[in-house]
N, C-alpha and C positions, 0 to 999 in steps of 0.2 A: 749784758752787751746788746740785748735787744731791744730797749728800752730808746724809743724815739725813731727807730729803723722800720721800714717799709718792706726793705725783701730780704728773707732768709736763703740764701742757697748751701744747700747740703750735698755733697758729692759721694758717688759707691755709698748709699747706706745701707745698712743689714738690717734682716728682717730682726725683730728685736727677740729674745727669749722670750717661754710662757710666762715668765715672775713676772717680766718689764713689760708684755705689751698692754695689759691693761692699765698701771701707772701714765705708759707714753701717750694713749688712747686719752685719757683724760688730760693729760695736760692738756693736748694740741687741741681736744673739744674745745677748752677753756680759752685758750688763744684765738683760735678762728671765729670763738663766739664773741670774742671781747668782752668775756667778764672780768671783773678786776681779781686781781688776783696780788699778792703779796710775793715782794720779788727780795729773797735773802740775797745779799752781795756777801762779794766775797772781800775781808780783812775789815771788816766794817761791822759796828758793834748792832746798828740799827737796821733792821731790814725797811724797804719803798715798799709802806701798806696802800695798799687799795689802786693797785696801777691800772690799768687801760692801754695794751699791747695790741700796736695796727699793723703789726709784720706778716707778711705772706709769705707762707714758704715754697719751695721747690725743693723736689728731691730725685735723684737722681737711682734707681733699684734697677738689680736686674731681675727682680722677682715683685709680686705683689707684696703689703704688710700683712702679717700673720695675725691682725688683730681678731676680736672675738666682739663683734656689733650687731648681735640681735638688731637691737630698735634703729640700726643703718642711716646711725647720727653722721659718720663720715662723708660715705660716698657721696650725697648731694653737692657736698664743700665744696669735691674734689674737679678735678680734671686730668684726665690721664692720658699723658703721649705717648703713643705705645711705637715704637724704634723696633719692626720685625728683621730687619737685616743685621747679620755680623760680620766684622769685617778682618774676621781672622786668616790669617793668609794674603789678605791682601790690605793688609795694613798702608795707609796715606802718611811716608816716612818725614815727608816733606809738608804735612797741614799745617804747623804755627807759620811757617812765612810763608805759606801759601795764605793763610784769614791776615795776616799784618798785611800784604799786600793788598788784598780787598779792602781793608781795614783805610790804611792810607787813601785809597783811590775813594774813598766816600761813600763806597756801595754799601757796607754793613749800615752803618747812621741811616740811611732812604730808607732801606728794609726797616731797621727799626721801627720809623717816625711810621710809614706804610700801615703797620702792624698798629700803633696805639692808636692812629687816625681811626682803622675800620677796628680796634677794641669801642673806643667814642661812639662811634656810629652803632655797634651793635647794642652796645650797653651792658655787655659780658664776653665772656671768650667763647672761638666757635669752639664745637665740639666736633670733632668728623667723627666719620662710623665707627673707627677703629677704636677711637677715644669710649664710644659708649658700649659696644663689646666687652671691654676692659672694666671698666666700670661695673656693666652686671656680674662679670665673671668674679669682681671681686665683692662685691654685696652675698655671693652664694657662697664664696671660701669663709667669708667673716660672718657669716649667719646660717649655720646648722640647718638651723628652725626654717628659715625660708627659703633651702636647697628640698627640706623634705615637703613642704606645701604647695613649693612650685611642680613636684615631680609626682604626689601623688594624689594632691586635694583638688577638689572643686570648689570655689569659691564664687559667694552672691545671694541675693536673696530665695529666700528657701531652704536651704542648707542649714542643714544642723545635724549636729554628729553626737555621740556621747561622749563624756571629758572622759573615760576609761577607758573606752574603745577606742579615741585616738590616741590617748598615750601607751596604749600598748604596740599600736601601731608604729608609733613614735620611737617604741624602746628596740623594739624588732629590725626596725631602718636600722638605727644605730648599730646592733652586733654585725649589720651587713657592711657597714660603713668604718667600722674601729673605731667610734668615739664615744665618749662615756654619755647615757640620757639623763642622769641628772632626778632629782624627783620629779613627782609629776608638780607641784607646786611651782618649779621653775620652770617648767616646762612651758607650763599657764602663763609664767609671765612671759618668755621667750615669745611666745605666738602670738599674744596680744601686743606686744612691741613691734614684730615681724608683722603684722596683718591688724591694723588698726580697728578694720570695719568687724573683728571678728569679736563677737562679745558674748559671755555669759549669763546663766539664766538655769530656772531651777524649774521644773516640770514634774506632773504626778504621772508616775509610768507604772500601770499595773497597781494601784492604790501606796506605790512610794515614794518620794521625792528623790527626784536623781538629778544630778546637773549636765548640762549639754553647751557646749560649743554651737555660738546662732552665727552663720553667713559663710557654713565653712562646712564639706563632709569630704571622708574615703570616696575616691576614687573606687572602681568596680574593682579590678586590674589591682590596686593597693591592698584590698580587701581581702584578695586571693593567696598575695604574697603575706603579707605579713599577719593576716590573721586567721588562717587556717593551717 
């Protein structure tokens, strides 16, 4: 059904389970990236190989997605209208012919047209502050890795850390945190997906070869906590 369609809208949708969110995470990579992709139908013996899907979706949550994006493929996509009021108790019993009435008088279509006029002229959507709050706060729920580098590391040139002294760092957050660290091997990837500029490198320390973490060290303050 998506197949030729320009906007997806999705209504109340749930944060997805552990199984599914990394399944849903790749699909929608795949879509917003417009790679083609093979679309099985359904009662049809033949699936549409090699499509090219230009659908933008909306979605409507009352919580962020619970995905797991180290290398924070989504968030740039994204844009997020963050709605802080509720409006329980005092619910507007009267809204649908309250918007048909706007709707009639022509006001909604100005609005509209108002809106793709200055979308044209920006050449993307604004984003307000609250939009990009939202935004980081969900880059740090969906990436472990870069809730723990933003809170404890220094990052830039000069910095360089040990790969064992910060995964042990790494593993220590974690029991403070309840989530599993992972080995150190995934770890190494996490971080270099999470902090691009941060790269590896093998050094003689004491006449033996040991590997270090370049453009990245513990915090003083991190040091204290997690490695004493």
């Amino acid at each position: 059904s998506m197949v030729g369609k320009l906007a997806g809208l999705f209504g109340d949708v749930k944060t997805p389970r552990a199984g599914e969110a990394g399944p849903a995470l790749e699909t929608l990579l795949s879509i917003i990236g417009q790679d083609r992709i093979n679309v099985d139908r359904r009662y049809a013996t033949e699936e549409m190989s090699s499509i090219k899907l230009f659908i933008r979706f909306t979605m409507t949550m009352n919580d962020l997605p619970a995905f797991s994006d180290n290398a924070r493929a989504l968030s740039p996509r994204m844009n997020i209208i963050y709605y802080p009021n509720t409006y329980v108790g005092s619910e507007k019993r009267d809204l649908k012919p309250y918007l048909e009435t706007e709707a009639k008088a022509g006001k909604m279509i100005v609005w509209a047209l108002e809106g793709l006029k200055d979308l044209r002229q920006r050449g993307k959507f604004a984003e307000p502050t609250s939009s990009l709050e939202m935004l980081d706060t969900l880059e740090l729920s969906t990436s472990p890795v870069l809730m723990f580098t933003r809170g404890n590391c220094e990052t830039g040139e000069g910095c360089k850390v040990h790969k064992e002294e910060l995964f042990a760092a790494w593993r220590n957050w974690c029991v403070h945190q309840g989530i599993k660290a992972g080995m150190s091997e995934q770890f190494g990837r996490w971080l270099l997906s999470a902090s691009p500029r941060v790269k590896t490198t093998r050094c003689m320390d004491d006449g033996i070869r040991a590997y270090y973490y370049v453009g990245i060290r513990l915090t003083d303050n991190a040091r204290k906590v997690y490695l004493t």
